[in-house]
N, CA, C and O atoms as CSV, one atom per row, in Angstrom:
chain,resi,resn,atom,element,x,y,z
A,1,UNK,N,N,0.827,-1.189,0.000
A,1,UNK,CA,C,0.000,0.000,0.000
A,1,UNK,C,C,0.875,1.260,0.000
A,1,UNK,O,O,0.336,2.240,-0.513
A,2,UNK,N,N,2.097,1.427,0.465
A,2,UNK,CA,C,3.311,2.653,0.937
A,2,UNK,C,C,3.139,2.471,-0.846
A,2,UNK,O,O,2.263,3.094,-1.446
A,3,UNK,N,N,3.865,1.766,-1.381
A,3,UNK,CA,C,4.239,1.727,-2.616
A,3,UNK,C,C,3.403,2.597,-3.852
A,3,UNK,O,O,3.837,3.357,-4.716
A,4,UNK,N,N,2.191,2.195,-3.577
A,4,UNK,CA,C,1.007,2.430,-4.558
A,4,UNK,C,C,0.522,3.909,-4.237
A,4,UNK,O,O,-0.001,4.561,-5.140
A,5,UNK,N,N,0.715,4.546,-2.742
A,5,UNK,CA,C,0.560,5.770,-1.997
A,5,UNK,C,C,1.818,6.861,-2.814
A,5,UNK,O,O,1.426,7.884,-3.375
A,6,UNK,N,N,2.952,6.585,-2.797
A,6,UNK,CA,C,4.090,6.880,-3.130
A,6,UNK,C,C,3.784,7.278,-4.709
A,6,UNK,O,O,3.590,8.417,-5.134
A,7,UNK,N,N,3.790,6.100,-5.433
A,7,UNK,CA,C,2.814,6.488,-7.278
A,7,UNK,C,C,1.880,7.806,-7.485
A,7,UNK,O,O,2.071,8.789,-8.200
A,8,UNK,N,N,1.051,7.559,-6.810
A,8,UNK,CA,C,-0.258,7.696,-6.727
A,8,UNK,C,C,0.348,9.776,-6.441
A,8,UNK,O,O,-0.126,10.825,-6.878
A,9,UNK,N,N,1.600,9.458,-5.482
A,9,UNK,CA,C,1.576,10.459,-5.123
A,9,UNK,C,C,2.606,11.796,-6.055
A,9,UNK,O,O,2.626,13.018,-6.205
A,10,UNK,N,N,3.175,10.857,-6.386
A,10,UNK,CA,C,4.288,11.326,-7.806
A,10,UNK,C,C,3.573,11.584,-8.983
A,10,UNK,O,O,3.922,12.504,-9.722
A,11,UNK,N,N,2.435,10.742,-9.284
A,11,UNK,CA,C,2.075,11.246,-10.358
A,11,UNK,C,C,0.637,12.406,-10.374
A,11,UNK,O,O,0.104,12.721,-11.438
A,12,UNK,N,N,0.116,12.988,-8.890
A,12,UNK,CA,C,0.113,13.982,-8.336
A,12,UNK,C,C,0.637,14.840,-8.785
A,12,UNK,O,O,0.206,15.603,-9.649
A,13,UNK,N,N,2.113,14.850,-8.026
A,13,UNK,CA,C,2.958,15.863,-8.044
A,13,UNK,C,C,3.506,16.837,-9.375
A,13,UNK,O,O,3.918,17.994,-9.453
A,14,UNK,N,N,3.203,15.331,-10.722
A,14,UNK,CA,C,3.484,15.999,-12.053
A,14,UNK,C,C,2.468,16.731,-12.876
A,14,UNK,O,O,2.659,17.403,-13.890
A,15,UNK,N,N,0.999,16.390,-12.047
A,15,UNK,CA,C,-0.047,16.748,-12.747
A,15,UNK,C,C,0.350,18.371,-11.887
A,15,UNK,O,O,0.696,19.347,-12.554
A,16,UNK,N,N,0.281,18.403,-11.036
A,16,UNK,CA,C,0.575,19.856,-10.017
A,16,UNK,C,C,1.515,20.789,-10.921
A,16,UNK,O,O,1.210,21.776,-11.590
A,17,UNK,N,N,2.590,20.248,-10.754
A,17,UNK,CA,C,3.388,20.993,-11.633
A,17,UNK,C,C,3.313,21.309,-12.774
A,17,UNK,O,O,3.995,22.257,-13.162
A,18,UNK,N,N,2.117,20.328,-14.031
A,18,UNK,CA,C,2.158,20.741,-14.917
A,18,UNK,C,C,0.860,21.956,-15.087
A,18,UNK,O,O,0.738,22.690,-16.067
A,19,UNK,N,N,0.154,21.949,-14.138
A,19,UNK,CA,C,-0.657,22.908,-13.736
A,19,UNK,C,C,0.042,24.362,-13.421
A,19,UNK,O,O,-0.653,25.356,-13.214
A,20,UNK,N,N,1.701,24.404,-13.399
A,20,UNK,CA,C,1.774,25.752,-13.274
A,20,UNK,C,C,1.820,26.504,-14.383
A,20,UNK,O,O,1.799,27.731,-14.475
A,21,UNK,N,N,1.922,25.210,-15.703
A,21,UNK,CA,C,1.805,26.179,-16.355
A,21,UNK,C,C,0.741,25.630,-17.574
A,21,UNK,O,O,0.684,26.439,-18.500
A,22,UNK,N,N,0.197,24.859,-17.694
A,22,UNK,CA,C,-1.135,24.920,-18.309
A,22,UNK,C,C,-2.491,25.476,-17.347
A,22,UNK,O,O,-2.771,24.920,-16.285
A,23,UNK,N,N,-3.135,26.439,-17.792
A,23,UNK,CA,C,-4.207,26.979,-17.228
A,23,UNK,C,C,-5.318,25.952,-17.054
A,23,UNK,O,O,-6.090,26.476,-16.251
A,24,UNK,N,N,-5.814,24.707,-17.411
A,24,UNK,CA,C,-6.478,24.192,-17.505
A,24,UNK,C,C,-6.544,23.557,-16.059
A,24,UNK,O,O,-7.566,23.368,-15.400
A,25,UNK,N,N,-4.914,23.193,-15.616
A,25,UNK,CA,C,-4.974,21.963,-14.791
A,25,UNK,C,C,-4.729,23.301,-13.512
A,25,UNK,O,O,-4.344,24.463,-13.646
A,26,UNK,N,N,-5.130,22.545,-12.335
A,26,UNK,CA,C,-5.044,23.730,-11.142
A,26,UNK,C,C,-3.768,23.377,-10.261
A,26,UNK,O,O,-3.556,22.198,-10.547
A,27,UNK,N,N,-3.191,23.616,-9.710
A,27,UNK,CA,C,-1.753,23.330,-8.901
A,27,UNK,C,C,-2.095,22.957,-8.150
A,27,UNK,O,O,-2.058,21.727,-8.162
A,28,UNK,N,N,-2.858,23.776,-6.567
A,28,UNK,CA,C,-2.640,23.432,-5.393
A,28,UNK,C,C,-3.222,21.932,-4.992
A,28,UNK,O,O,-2.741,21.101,-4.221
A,29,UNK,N,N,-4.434,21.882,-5.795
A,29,UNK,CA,C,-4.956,20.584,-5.484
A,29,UNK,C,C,-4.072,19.597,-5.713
A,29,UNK,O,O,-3.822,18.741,-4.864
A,30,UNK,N,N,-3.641,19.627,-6.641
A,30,UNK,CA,C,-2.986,18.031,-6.668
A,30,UNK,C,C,-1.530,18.119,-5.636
A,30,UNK,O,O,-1.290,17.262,-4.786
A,31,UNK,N,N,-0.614,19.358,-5.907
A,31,UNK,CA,C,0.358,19.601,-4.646
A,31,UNK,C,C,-0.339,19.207,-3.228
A,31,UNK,O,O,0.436,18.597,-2.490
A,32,UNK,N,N,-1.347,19.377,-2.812
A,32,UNK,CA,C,-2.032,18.806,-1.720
A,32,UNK,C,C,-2.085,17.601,-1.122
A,32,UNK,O,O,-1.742,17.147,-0.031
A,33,UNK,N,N,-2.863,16.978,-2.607
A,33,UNK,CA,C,-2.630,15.727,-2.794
A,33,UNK,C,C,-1.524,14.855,-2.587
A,33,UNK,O,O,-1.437,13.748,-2.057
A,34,UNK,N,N,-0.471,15.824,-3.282
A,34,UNK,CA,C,0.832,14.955,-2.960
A,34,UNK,C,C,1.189,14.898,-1.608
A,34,UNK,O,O,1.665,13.931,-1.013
A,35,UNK,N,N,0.865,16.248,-1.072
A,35,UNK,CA,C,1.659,15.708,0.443
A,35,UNK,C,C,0.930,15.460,0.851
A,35,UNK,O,O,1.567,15.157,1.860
A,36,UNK,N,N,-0.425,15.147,1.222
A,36,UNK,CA,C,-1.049,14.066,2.180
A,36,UNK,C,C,-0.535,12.952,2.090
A,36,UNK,O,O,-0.057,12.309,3.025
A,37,UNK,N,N,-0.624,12.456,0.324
A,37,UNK,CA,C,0.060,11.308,0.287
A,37,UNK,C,C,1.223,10.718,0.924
A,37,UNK,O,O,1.230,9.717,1.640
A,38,UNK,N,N,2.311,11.524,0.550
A,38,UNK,CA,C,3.361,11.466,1.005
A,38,UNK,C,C,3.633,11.460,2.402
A,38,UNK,O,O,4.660,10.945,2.843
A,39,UNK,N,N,2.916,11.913,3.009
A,39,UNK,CA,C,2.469,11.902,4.485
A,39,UNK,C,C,2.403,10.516,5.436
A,39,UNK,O,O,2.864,10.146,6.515
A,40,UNK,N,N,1.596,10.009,4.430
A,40,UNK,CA,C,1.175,8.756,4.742
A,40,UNK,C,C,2.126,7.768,3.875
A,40,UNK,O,O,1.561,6.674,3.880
A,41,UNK,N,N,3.144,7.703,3.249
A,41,UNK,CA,C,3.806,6.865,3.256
A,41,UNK,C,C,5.189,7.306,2.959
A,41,UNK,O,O,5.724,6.581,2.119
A,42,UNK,N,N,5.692,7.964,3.254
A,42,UNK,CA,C,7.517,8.761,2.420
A,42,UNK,C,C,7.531,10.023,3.445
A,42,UNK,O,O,7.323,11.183,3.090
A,43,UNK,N,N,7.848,9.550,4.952
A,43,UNK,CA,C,8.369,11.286,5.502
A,43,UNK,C,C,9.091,11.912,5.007
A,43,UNK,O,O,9.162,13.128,5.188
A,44,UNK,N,N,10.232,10.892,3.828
A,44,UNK,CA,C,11.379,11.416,3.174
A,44,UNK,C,C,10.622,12.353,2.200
A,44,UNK,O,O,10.911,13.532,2.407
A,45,UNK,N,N,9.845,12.185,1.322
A,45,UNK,CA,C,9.580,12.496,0.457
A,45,UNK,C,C,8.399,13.974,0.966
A,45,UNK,O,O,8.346,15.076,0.420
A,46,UNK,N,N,7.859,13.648,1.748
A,46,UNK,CA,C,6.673,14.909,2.521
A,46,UNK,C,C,7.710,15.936,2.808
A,46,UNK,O,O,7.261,17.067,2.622
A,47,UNK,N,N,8.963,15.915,3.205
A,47,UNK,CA,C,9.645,16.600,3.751
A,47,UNK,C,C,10.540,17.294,2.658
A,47,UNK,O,O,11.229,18.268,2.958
A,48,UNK,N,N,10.521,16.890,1.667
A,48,UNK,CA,C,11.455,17.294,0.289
A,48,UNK,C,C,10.458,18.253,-0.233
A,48,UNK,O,O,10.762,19.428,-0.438
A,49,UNK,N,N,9.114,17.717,-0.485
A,49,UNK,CA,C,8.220,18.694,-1.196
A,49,UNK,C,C,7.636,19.951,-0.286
A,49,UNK,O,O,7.068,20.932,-0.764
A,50,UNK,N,N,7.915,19.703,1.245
A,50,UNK,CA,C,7.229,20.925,1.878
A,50,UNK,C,C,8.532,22.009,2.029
A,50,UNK,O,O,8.383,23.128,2.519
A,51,UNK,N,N,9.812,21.502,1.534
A,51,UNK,CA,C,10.798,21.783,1.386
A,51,UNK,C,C,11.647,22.631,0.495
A,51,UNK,O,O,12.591,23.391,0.714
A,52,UNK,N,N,10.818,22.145,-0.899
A,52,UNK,CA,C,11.071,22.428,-2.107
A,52,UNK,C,C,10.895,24.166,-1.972
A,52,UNK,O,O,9.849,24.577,-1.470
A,53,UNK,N,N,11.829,25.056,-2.383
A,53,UNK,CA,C,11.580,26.370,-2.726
A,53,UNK,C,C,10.180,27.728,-3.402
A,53,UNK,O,O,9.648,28.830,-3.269
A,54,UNK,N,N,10.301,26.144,-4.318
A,54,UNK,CA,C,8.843,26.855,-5.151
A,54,UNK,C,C,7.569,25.930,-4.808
A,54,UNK,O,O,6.462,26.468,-4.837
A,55,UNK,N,N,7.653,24.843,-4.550
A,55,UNK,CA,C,6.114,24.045,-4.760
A,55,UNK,C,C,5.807,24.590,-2.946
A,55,UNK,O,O,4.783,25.056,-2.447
A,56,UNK,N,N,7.098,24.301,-2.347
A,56,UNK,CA,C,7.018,24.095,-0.295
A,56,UNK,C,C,5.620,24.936,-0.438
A,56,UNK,O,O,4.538,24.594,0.039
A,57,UNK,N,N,5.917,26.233,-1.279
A,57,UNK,CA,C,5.240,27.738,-0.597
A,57,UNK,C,C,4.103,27.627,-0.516
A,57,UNK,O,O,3.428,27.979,0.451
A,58,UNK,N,N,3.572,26.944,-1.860
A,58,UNK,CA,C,1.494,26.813,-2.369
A,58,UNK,C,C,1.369,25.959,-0.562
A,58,UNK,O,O,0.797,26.387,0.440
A,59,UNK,N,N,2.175,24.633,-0.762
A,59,UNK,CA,C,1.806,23.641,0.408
A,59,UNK,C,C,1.730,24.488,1.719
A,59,UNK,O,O,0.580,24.563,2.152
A,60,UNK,N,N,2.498,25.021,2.319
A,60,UNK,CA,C,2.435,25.878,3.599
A,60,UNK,C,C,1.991,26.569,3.748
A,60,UNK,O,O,1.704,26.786,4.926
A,61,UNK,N,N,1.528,27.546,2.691
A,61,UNK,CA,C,1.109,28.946,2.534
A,61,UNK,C,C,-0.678,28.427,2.947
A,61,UNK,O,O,-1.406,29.160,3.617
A,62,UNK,N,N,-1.136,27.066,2.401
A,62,UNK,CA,C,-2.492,26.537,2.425
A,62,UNK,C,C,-2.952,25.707,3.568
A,62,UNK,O,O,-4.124,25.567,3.917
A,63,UNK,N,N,-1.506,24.969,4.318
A,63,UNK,CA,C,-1.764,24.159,5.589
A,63,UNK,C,C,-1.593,24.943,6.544
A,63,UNK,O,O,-2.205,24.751,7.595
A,64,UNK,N,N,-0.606,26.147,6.377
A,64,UNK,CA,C,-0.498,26.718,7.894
A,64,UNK,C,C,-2.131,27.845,8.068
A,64,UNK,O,O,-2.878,27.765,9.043
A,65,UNK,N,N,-2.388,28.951,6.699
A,65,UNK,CA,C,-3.086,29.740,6.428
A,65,UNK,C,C,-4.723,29.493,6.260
A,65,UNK,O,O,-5.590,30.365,6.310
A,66,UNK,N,N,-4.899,28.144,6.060
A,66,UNK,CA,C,-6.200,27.889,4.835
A,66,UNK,C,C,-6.712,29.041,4.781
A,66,UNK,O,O,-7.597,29.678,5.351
A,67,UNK,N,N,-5.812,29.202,3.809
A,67,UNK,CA,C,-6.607,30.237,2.799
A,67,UNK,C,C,-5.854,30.497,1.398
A,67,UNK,O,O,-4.762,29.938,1.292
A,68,UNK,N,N,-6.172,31.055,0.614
A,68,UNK,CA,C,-6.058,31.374,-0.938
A,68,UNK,C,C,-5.688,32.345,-1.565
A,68,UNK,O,O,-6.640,33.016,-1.964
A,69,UNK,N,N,-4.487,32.819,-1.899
A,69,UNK,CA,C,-4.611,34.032,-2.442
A,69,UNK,C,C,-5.688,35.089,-3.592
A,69,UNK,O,O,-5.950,34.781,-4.755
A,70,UNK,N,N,-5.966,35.816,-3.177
A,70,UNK,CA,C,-6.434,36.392,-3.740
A,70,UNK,C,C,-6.490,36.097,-5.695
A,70,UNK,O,O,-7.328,35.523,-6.391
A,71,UNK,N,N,-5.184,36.801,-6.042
A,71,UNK,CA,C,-4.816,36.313,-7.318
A,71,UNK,C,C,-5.456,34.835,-8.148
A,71,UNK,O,O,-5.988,34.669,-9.246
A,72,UNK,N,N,-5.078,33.852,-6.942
A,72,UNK,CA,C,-5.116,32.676,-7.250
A,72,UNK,C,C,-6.492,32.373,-7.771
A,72,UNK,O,O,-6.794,31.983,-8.899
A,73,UNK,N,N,-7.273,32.624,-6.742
A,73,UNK,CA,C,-8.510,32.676,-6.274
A,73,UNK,C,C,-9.492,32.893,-7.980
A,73,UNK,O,O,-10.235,32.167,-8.641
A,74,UNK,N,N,-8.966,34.257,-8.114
A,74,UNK,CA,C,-9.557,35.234,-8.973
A,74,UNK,C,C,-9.374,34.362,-10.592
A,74,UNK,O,O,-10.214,34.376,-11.492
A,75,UNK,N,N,-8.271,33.769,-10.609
A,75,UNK,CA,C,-7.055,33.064,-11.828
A,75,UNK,C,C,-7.908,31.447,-12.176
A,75,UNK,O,O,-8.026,31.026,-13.327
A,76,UNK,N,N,-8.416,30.734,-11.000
A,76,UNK,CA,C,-8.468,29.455,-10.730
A,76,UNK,C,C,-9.959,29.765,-11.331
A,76,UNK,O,O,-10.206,29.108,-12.342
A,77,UNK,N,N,-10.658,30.357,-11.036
A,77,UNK,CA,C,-11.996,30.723,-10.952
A,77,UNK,C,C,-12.582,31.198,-12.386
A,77,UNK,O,O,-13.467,30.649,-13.042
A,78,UNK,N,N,-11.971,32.173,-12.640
A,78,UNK,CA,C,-12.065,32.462,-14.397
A,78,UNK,C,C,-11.424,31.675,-15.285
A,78,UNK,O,O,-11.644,31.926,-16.470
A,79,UNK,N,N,-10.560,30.633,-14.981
A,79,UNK,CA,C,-10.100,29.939,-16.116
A,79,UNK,C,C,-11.363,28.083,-15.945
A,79,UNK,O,O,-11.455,27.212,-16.810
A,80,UNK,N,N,-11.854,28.099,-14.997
A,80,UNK,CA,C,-12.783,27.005,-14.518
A,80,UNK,C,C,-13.665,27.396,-15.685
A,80,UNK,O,O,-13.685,26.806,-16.765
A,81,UNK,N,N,-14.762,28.995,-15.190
A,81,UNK,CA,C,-15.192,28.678,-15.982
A,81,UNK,C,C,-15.773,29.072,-17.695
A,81,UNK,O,O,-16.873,29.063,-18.249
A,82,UNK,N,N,-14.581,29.349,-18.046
A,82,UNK,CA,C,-14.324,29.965,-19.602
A,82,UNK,C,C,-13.939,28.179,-19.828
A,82,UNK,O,O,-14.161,27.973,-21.021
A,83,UNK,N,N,-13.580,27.183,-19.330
A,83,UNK,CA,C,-13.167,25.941,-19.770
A,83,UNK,C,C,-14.821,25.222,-19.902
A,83,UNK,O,O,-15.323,24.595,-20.834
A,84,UNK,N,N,-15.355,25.593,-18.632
A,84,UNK,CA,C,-16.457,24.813,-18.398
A,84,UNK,C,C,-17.847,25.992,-19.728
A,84,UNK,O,O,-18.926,25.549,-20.120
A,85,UNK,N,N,-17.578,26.661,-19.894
A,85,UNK,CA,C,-18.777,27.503,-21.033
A,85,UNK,C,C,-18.365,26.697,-22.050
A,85,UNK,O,O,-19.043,26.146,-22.918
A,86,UNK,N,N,-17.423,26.682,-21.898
A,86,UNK,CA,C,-16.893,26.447,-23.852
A,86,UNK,C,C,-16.882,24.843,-24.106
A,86,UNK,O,O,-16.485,24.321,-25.148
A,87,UNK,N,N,-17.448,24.065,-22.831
A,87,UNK,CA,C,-17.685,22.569,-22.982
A,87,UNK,C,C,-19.304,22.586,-22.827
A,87,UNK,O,O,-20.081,21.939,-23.529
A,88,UNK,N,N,-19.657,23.477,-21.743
A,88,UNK,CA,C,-21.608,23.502,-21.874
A,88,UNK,C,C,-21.831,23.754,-23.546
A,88,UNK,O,O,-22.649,23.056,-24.144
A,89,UNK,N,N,-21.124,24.695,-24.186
A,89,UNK,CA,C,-21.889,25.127,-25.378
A,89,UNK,C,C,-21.365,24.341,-26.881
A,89,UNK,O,O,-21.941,24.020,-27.920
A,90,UNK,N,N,-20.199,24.254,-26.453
A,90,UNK,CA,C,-19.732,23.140,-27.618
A,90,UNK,C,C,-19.812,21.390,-27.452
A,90,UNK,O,O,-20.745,20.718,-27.892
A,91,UNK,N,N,-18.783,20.916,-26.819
A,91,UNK,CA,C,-18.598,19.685,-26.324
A,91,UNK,C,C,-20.052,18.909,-25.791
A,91,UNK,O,O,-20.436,17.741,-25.869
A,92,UNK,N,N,-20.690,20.225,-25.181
A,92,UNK,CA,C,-21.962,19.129,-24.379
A,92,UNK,C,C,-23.291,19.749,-25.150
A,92,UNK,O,O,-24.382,19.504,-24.636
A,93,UNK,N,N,-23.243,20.606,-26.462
A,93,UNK,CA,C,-24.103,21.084,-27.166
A,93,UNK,C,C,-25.607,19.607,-27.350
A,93,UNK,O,O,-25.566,18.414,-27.651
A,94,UNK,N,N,-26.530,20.393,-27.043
A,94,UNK,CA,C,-27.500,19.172,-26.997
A,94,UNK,C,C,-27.677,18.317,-26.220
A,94,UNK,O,O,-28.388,17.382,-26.588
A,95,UNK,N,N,-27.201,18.301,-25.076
A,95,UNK,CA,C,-27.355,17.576,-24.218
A,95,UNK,C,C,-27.751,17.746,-22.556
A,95,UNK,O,O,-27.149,17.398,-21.540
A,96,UNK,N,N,-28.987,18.414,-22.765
A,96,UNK,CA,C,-28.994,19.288,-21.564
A,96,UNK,C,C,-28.408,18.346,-19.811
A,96,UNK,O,O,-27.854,18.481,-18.720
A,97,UNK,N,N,-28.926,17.650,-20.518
A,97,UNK,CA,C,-28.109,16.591,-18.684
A,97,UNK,C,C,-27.098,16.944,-18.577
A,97,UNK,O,O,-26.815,17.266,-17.423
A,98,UNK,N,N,-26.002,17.099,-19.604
A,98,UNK,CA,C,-24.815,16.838,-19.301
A,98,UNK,C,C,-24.369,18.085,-19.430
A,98,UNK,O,O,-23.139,18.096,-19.475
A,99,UNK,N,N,-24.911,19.263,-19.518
A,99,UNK,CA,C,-24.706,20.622,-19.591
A,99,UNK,C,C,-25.149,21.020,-18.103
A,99,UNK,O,O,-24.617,21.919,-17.452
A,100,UNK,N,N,-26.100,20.291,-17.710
A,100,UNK,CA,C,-26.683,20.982,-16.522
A,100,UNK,C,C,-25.419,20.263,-15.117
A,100,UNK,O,O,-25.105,20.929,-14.131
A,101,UNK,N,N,-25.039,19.220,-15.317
A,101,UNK,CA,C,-23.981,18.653,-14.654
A,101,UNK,C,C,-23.029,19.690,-14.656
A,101,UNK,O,O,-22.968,20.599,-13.828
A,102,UNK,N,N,-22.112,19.472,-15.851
A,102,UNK,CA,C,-21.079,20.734,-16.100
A,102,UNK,C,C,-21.421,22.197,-15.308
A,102,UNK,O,O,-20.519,22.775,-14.702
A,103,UNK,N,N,-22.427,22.599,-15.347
A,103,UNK,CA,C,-22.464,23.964,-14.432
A,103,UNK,C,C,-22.622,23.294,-12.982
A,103,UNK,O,O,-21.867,23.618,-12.065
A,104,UNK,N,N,-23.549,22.429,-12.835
A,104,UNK,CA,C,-23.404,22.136,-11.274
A,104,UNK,C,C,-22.382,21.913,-10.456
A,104,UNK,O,O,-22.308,21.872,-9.228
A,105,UNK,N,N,-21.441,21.746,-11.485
A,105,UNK,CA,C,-20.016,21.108,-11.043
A,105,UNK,C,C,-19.027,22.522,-11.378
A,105,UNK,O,O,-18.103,22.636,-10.573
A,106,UNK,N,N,-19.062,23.114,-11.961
A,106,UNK,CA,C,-18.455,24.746,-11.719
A,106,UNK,C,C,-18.703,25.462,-10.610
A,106,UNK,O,O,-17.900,26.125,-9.954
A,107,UNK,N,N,-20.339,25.227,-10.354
A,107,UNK,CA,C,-21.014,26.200,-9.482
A,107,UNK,C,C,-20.496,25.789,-7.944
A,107,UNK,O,O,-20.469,26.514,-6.949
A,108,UNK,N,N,-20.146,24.572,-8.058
A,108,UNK,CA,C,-20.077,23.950,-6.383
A,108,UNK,C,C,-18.290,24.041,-6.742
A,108,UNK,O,O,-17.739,23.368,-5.870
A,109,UNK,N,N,-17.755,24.340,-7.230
A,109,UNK,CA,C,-16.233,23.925,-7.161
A,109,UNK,C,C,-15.996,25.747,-6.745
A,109,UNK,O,O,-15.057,26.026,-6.000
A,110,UNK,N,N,-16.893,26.869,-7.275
A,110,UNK,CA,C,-16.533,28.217,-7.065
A,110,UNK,C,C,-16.756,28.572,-5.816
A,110,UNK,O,O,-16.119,29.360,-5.117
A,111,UNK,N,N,-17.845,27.848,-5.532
A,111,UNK,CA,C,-18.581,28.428,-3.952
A,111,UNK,C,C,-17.511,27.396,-3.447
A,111,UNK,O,O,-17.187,27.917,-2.380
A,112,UNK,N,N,-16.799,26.301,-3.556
A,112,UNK,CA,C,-15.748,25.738,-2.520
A,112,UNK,C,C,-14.647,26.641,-2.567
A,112,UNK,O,O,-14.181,26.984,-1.480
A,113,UNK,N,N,-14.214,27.025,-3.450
A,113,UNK,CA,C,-12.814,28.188,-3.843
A,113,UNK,C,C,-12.894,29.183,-2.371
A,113,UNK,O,O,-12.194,29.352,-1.373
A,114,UNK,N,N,-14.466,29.813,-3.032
A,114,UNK,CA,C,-14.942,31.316,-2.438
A,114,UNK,C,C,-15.006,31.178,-0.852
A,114,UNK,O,O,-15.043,32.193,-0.156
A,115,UNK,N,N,-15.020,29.658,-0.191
A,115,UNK,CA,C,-15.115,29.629,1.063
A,115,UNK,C,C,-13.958,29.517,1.743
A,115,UNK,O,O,-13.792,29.829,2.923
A,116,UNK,N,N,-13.319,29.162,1.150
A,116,UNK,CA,C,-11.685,29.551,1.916
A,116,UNK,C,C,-11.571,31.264,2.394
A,116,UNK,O,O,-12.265,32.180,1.953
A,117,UNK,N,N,-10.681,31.339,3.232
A,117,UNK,CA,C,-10.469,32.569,3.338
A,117,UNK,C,C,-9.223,33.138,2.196
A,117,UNK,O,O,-8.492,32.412,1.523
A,118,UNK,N,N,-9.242,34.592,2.216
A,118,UNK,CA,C,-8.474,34.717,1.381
A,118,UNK,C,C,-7.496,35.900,1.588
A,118,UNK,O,O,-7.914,36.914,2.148
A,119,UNK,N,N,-5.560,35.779,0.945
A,119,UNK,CA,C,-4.912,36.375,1.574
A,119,UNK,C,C,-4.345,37.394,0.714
A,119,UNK,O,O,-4.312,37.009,-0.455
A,120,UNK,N,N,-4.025,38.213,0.836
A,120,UNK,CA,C,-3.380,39.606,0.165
A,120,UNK,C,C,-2.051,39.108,-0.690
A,120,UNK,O,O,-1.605,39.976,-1.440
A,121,UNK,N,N,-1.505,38.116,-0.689
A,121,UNK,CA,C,-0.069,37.744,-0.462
A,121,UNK,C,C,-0.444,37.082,-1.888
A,121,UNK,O,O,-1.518,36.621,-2.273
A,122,UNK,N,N,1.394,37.241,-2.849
A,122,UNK,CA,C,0.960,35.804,-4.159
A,122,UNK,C,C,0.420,34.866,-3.917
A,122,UNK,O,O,0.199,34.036,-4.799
């Protein structure tokens, strides 16, 4: 189970990172992801990534603070849902179920964003 936790948690870590720089994919979540994971099976490894210069900051900045930067907030939120319009009106054209899903699932992911608190700071 360490083993499969460890995977599970690396390939996390690449989706995270590749989220810093495709707009589509979001960072902190899966950086999250990783270190819980890692938590639970690699202190070596929990301790490298809360460690790390650039990723440590999202991780600490969210476990010590819960809360969100502002920026982020604002960034995560408008790119959700200009992704999620342009799949209601194209991708899910005609299909009202699956259009009405798609917003339900924007609408509850913004109001989760919006309930964090939120910090002045990058």
């Amino acid at each position: 189970m360490r083993y499969l936790l460890i995977f599970i948690g690396i390939i996390s870590l690449a989706l995270g990172i590749l989220g810093i720089f495709l707009p589509i994919l979001p960072t902190t979540p899966f950086l999250l992801l990783s270190a819980a994971l890692f938590a639970r099976s690699s202190e070596r490894l929990y301790r490298q990534l809360l460690d790390h210069r650039v990723l440590g900051s999202y991780i600490r900045g969210f476990l010590e603070e819960k809360a969100i930067p502002l920026r982020i907030k604002i960034l995560s939120i408008a790119v959700m849902w200009l992704t999620m319009v342009c799949c209601i009106f194209f991708a899910a054209k005609g299909r009202f179920w699956l259009q009405a899903v798609l917003f339900a699932i924007a609408a509850g992911v913004t109001l989760h964003i919006l309930s964090y608190k939120t910090t002045k700071k990058k």
